[in-house]
C-alpha positions in Angstrom: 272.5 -97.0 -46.4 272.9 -94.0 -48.5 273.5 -94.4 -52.5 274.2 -92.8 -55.2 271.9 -92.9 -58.4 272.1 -92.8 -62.0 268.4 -94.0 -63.0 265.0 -92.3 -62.0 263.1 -95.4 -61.2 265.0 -95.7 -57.6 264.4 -92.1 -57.2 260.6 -92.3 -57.1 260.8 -95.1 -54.9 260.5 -92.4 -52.5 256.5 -91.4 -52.9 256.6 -88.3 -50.1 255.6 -85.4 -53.0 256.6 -81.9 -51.6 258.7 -78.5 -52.5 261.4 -80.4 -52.1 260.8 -83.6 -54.0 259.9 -81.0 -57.2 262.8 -79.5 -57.0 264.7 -82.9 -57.2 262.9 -84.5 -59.9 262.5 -81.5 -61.8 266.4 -81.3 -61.7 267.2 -84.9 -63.2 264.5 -83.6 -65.4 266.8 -80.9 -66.7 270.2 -82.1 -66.2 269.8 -86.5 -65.9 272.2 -88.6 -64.3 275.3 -87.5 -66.5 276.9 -84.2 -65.3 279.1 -84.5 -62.3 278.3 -81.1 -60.9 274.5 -82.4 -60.5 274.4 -85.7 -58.4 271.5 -87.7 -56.8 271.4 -90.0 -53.8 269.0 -91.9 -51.9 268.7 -93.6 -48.2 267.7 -96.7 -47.8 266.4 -98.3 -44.4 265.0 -101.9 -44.1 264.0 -102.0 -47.5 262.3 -98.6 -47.6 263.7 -95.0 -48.8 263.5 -92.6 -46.2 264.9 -90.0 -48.2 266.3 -88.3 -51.1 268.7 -85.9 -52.3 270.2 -83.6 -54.8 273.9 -81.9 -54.9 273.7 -78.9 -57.2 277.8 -77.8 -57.3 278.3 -77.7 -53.5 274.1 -76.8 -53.2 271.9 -79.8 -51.6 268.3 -79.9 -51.6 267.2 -82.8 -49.1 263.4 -84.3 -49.1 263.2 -86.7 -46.0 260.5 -88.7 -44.1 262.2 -88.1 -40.4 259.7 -90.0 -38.8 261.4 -93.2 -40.5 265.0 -92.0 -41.8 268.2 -92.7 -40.4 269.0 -89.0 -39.6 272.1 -89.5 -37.5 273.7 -91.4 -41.4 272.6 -88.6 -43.2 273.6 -85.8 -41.0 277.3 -87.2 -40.8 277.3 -87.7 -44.8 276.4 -84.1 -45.2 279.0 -82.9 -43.0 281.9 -85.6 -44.2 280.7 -84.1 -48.2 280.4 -80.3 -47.2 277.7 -78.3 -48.4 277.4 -74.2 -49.3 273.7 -74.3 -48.3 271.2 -77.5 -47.6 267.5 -77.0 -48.1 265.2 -79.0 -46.1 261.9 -79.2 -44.3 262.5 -77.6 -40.3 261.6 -81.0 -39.5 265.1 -82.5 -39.8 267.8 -80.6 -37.8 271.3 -79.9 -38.1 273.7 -78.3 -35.5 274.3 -75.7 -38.0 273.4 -72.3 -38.5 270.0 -71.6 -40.3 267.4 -69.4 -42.1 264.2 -70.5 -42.0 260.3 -69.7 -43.5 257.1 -71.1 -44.4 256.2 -72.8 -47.1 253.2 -72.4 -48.7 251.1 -74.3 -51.3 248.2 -74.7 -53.6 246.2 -76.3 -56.4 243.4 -72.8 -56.8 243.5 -72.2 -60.6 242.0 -68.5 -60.6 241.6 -66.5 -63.8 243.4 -63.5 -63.5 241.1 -60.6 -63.0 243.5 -58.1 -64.9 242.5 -59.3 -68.5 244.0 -56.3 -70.0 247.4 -56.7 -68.5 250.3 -57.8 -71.4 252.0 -61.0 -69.8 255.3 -61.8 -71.6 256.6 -65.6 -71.3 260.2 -65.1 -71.5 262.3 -67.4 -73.5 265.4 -65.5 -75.5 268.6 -64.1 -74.1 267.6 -60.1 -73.6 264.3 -60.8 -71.8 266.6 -63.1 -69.2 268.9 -60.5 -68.9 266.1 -57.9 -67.8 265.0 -60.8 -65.4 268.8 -61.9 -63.9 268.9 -57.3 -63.3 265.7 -56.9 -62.0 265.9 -60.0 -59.4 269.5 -58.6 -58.4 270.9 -61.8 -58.7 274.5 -62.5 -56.4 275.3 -64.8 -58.7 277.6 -65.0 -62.1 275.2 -63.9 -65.1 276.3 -66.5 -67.6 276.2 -69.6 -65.5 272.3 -68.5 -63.9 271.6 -67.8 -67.5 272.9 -71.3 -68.8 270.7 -73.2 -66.1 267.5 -71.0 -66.7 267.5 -71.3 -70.7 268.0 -75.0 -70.6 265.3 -75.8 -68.0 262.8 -73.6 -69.8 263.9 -75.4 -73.1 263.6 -78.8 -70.9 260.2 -77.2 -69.7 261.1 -77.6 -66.3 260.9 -74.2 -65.9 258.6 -70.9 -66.9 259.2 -66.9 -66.5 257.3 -64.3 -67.6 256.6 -60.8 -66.7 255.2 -57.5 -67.6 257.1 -54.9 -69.8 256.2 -51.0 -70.2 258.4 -49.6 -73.0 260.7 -52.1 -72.6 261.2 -52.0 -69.0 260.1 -54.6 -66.9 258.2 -53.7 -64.1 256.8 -57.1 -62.3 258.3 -60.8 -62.5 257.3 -64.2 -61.7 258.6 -68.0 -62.4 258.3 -71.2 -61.7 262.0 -72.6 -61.0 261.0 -76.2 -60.8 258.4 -78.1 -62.6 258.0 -81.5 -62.4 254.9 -83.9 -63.4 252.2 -80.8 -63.4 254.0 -79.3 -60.1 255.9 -76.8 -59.8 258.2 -74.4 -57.3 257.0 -70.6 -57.6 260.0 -68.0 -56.9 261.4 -64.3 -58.4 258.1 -62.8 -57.5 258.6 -59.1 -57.5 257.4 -55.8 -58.8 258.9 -52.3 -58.7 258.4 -50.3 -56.0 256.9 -47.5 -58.2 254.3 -49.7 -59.3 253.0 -51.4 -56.5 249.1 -52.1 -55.9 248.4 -52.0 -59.9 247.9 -56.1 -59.3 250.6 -56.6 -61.7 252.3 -59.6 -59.4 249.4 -61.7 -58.5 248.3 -61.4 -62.1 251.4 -63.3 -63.0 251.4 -65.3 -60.6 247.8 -66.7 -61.4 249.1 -66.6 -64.9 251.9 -69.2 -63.6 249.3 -70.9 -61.6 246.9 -72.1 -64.6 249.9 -73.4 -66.7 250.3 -76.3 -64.7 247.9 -78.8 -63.5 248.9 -79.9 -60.2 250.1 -78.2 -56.8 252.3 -74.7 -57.4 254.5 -74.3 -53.9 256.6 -71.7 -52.7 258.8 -70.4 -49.4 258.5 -66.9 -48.2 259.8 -65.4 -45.5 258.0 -66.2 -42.1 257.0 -61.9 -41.5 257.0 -61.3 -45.7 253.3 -61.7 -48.1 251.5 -63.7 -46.3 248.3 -62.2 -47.0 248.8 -61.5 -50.7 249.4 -65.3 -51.1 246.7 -66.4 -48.9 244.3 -64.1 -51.8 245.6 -66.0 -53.9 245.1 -69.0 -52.9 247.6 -70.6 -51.0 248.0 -72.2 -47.9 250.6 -72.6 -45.2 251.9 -76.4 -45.1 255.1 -76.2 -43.5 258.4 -74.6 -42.4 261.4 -75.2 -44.4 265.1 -74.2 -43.4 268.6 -74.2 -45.2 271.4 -74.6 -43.4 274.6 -72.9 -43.7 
């Protein structure tokens, strides 16, 4: 039986804790149970949850126990509702077109070893601005803008980066926090200034600000190594159908 939800305590009655279960939580976190464009769901089989869910607009991320869930329910709700993009471990499948990576994930807390590098947290509207340009975002500016100020006011979210004369050159943040974790993502420094350790510096910066596990999805062929120096592990394969 799938439901919808409108308190939290039904929501952790699902214990699995992954990327995807952050990104959840950290979202009724931000927004609650009182906005229609953010809606929260859970299945329930013989008395268990098998799974969880968030719709974002027309954006679902899915966390899912598939040895136990009743995929064949879920699968048809998802297709009955209609989705522009599902996130979701590789684990549970769809007969729908797909990207798919790694996820990666760790709990290392390793001082930075740049200790003269200038890390700007980034709070106020012109330092998001430089951030929304420099990631190239597809998106509309003022609606990514309205989302990332309130969940770094909700602090269920943190960017930073470093400037050089008012240019930023390397970015990092966390785009879900939840109960110490957190989701890493807009990692990226300018090509002209590569190899200066500017990225993981920010990253470990990211890293030590919360207590628990930091996860993240790269590409299957894309930074492996850097991450692995940094700490991080590969844990599992996610996908987001289309």
């Amino acid at each position: 039986m799938i439901e919808k939800l409108n308190d939290i305590e039904k929501l952790n009655a699902f214990k699995q804790v992954d990327l995807y279960t952050i990104r959840i939580k950290s979202l009724v976190d931000t927004y609650g149970f009182g906005y229609s464009f953010a809606a929260f769901y859970r299945q329930m089989k013989q008395g268990r949850c098998t799974a969880v869910f968030s719709i974002l607009d027309s954006d679902i991320t899915l966390a899912v126990d598939t040895d136990s869930a009743d995929v064949p329910e879920l699968a048809e709700f998802f297709n009955l509702h209609g989705f522009t993009s599902l996130l979701c471990s590789a684990g549970f499948l769809l007969d729908r077109s797909f990207d798919q990576g790694t996820v990666m994930s760790s709990r290392d807390k390793k001082i930075s070893g740049n200790s003269n590098l200038t890390i700007c947290a980034l709070h106020s509207y012109d330092p998001l601005r430089a951030l929304y340009d420099f990631l190239e975002y597809d998106g509309a500016f003022d609606m990514w803008y309205a989302d990332i100020h309130r969940r770094i006011a909700k602090s269920t979210a943190k960017a930073c980066a470093v400037f050089e004369n008012g240019r930023m050159l390397s970015s990092a943040l966390l785009s879900s926090v939840h109960n110490g974790c957190a989701v890493l993502s807009g990692v990226k420094t300018d090509p002209a200034y590569r190899n200066r350790g500017y990225a993981s510096a920010l990253v470990r910066y990211l890293c030590q600000t919360v207590p628990g596990t930091v996860y993240l999805m790269r590409e299957h062929s894309k930074n492996e190594q850097f991450y692995l120096e940094l700490g991080f592990k590969n844990t599992d394969q996610w996908r987001i159908y289309r």
